[in-house]
C-alpha positions as CSV (number, residue, x, y, z in Angstrom):
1,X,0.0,0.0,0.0
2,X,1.3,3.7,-0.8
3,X,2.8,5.7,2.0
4,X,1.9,8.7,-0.6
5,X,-2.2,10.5,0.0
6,X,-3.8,10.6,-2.6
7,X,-5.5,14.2,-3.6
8,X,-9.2,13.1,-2.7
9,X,-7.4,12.2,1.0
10,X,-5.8,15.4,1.6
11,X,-8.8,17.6,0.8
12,X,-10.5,15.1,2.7
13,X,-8.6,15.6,6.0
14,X,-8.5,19.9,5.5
15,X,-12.1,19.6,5.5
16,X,-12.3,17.2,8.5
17,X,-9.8,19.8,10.1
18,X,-11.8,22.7,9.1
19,X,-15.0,21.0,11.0
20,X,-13.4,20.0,14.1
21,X,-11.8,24.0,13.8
22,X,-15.1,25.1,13.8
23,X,-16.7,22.8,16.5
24,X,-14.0,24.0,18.6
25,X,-14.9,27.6,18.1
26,X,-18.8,26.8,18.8
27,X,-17.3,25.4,21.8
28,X,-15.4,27.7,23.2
29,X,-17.7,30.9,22.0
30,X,-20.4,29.2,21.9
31,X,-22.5,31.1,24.8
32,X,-21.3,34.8,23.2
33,X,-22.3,33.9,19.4
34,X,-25.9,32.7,21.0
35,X,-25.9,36.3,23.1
36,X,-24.8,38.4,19.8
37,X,-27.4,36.7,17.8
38,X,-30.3,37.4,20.5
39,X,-29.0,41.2,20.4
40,X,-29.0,41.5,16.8
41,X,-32.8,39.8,16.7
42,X,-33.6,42.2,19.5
43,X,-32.0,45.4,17.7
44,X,-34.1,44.5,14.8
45,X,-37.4,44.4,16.8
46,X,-37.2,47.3,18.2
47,X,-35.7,49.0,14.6
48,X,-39.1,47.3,13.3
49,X,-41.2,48.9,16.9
50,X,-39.5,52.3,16.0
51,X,-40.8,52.1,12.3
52,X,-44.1,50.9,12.9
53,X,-44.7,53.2,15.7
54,X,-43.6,56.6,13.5
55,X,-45.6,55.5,10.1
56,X,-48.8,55.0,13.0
57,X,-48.0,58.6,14.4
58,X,-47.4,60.0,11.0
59,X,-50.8,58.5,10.2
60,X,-52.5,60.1,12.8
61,X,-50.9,63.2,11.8
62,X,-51.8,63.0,8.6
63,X,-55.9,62.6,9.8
64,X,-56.0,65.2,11.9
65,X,-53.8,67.3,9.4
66,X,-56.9,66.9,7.0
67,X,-59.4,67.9,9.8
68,X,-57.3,71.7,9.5
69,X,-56.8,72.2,6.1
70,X,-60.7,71.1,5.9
71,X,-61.5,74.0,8.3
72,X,-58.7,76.2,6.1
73,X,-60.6,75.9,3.1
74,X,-64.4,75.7,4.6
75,X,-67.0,78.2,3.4
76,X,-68.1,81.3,5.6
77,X,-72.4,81.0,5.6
78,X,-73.9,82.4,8.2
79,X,-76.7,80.7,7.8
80,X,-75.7,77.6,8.6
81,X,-72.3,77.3,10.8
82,X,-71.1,73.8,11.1
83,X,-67.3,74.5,12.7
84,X,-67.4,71.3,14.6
85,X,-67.8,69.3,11.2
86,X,-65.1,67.6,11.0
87,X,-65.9,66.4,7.7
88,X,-67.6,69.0,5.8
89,X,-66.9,72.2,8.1
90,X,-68.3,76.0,7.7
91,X,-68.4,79.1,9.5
92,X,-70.4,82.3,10.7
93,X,-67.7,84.6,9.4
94,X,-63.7,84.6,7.9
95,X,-62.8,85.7,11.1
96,X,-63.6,82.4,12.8
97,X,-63.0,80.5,9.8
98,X,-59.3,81.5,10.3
99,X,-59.7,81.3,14.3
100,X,-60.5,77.5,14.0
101,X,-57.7,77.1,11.3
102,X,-55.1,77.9,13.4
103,X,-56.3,76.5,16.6
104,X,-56.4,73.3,14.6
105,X,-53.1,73.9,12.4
106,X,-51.4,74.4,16.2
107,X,-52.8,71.4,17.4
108,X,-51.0,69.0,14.8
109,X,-48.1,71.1,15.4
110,X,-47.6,70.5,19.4
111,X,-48.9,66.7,19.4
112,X,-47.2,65.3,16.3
113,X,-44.3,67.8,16.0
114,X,-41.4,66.1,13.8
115,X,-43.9,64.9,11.5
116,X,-44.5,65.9,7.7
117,X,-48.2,67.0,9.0
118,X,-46.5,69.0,11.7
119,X,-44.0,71.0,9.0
120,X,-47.0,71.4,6.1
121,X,-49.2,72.6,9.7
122,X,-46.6,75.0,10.3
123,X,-46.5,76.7,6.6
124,X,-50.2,76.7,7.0
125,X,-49.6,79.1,10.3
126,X,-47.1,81.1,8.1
127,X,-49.8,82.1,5.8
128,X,-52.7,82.9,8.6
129,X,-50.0,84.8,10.3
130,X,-49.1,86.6,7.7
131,X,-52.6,87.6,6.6
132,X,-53.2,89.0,10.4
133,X,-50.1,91.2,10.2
134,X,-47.9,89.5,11.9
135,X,-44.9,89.2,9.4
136,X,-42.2,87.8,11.9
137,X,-44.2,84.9,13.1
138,X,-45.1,84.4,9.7
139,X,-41.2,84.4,8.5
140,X,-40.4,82.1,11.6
141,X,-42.6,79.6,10.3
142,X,-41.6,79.5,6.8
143,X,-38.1,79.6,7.0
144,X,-38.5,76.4,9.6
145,X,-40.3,74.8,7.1
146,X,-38.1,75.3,4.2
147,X,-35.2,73.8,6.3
148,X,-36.9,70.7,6.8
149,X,-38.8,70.2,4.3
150,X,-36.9,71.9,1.5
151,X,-37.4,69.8,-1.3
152,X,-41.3,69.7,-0.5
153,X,-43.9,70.5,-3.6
154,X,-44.7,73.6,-1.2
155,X,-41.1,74.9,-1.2
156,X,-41.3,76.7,-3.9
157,X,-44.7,78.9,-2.7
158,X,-43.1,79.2,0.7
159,X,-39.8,80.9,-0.9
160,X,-42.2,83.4,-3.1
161,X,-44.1,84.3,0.1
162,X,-40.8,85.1,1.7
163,X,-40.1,87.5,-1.2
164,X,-42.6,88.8,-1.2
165,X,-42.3,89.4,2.8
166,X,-39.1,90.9,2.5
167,X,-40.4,93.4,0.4
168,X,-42.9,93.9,2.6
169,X,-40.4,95.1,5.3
170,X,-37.9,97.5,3.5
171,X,-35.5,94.4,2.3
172,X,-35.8,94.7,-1.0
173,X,-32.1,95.6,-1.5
174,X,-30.9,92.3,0.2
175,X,-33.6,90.5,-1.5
176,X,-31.9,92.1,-5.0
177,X,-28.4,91.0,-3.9
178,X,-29.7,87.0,-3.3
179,X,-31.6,87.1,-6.6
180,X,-28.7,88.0,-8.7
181,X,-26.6,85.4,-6.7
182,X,-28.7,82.4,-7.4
183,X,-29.2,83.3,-10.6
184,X,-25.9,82.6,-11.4
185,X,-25.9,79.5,-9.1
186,X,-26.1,76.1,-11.1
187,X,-27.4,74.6,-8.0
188,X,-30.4,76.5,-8.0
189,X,-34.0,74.7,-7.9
190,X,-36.4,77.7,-8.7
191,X,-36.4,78.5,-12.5
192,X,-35.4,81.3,-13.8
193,X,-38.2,82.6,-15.2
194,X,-39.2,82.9,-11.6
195,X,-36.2,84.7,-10.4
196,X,-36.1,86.8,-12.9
197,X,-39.7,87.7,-12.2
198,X,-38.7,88.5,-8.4
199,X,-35.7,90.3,-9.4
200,X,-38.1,93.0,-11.0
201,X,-40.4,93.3,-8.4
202,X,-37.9,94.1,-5.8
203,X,-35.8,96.6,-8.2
204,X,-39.6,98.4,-8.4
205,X,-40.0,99.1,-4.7
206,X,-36.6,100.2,-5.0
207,X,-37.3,102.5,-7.2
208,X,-34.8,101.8,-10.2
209,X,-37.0,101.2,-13.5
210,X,-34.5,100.8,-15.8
211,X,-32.6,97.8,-14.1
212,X,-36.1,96.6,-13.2
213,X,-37.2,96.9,-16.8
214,X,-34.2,94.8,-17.8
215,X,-35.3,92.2,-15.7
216,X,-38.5,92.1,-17.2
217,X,-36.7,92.1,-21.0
218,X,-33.9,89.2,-20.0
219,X,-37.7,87.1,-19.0
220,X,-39.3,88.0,-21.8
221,X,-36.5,87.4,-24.3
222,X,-34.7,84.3,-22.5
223,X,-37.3,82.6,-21.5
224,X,-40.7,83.1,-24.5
225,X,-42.5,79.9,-22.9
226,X,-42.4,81.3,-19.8
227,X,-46.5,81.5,-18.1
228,X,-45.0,85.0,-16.3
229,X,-44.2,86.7,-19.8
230,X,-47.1,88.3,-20.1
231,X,-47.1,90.0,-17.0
232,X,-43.4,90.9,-17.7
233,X,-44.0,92.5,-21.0
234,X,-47.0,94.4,-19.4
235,X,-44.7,95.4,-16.6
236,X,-41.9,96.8,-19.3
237,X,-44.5,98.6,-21.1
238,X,-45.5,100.6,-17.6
239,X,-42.3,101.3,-16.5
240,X,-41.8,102.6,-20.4
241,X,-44.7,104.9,-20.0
């Protein structure tokens, strides 16, 4: 008989070694491989708890976030007030149409705050704020929405309404400054059409036609598809006359 192995022998023997290697590891590691593998089934229950308890509470958020906007957008008829309609709501007056807004709007805001609901809520309050005269809450709310949710659909609408705030409150010159900066920024999301549109606004309240005009032109001339050119050409034509 050969003293030599043959192939099939020696790969039989590493693989016998490599068992009894392993059985020998199970062995001595045994009782921490059985404790990792309860932590790691325990870390993924409560990942899963954590997740299941946030889409339930932005669910939640969500209903009673519909409840406000319903009130938001009820009808005023004094004939027949329904405010506590959840549904299908309506009021005596605007006045307590907007009261019962923002009662409501606040309400999603302090019980699910953290939410989507909670940051739509707040740019909800922006507006009602700003419609009562009180700009700076109404800034404080929009600019905390936009850096949360800054790639939102209402994003865009939020950063108008702060232009148009800022012109508002004498800061139309820094307002003028940012426009020009963004658009020559190719990271910027608004079009330009849009700035452009801004750009002449602000350079009307302060009080430069010709560089507002311009505005108007590079719109009208850069951008023909644009659903402001209208308004721009009629805006070039005024400041002309």
């Amino acid at each position: 008989m050969s003293q030599r192995l043959t192939r099939k022998e020696i790969k039989r023997d590493e693989v016998l070694e490599t068992v009894g290697s392993f059985v020998g590891f199970l062995q001595r590691h045994g009782r921490t491989l059985v404790l990792g593998v309860v932590g790691l089934m325990l870390a993924l229950l409560v990942a899963w708890g954590v997740w299941m308890f946030r889409e339930r509470r932005e669910a939640a958020a969500g209903e009673r976030l519909a409840v406000a906007l319903a009130a938001y957008a009820a009808p005023v008829d004094a004939s027949d007030p329904r405010p506590d309609d959840a549904a299908r709501p309506s009021f005596g007056d605007d006045a307590a149409r907007k009261a019962r807004a923002d009662e409501l709007f606040r309400a999603v805001r302090e019980e699910y705050g953290g939410t989507d609901a909670a940051d739509i809520a707040g740019a909800y309050l922006g507006g009602l704020a700003a419609a009562a005269g009180r700009e700076d809450e109404a800034r404080q709310h929009w600019e905390e929405f936009l850096d949360r949710q800054g790639d939102h659909l209402l994003a865009a609408q939020i950063q108008l309404n702060l232009m148009a705030l800022d012109r508002a409150q004498g800061r139309s010159a820094e307002l003028v400054d940012r426009l020009r900066a963004r658009l020559d920024d190719p990271r910027e999301k608004l079009p330009k059409d849009v700035l452009l549109h801004q750009l002449g606004l602000a350079l009307e309240e302060l009080g430069r036609p010709a560089e507002a005009r311009d505005a108007y032109g590079r719109l009208v001339d850069e951008h023909p598809e644009s659903p402001l050119r209208a308004e721009a050409e009629g805006r070039v034509d005024a400041l002309e006359g």
